[in-house]
C-alpha positions, 0 to 999 in steps of 0.5 A: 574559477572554472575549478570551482565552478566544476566542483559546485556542479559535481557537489550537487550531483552528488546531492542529486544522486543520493536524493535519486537512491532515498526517493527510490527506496522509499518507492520500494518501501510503498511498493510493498506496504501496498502490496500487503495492504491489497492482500489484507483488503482481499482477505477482509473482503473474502470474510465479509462475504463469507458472514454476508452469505451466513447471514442471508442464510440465517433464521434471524433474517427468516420468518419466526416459527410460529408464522 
């Protein structure tokens, strides 16, 4: 009985630490498609900036010519 009983405990810990290694490399994996998917928000951020300041500076936004 107490054989068995040590063998159901090491069976699931076994079970347990498998579980451990596939949640973290899943955590390892969202670790880094977050970090490509802040990169990418930074860069978009950057490019509509950069056509905000275009159009501001734009003469569609301006008076006509004949004005």
């Amino acid at each position: 009985m107490e054989n068995d009983r040590i063998i159901e405990l090491e069976t699931k810990l076994s079970y347990q630490e498998m579980t451990i290694q596939e949640l973290s490399g899943m955590i390892a994996d969202q670790e880094k498609r977050l970090a490509r998917l802040e990169e990418r928000d930074r860069v978009l951020t950057g490019k509509v900036r950069d056509l905000m300041e275009i159009m501001e500076e734009s003469p569609v936004n301006g008076k006509p010519p004949h004005y």
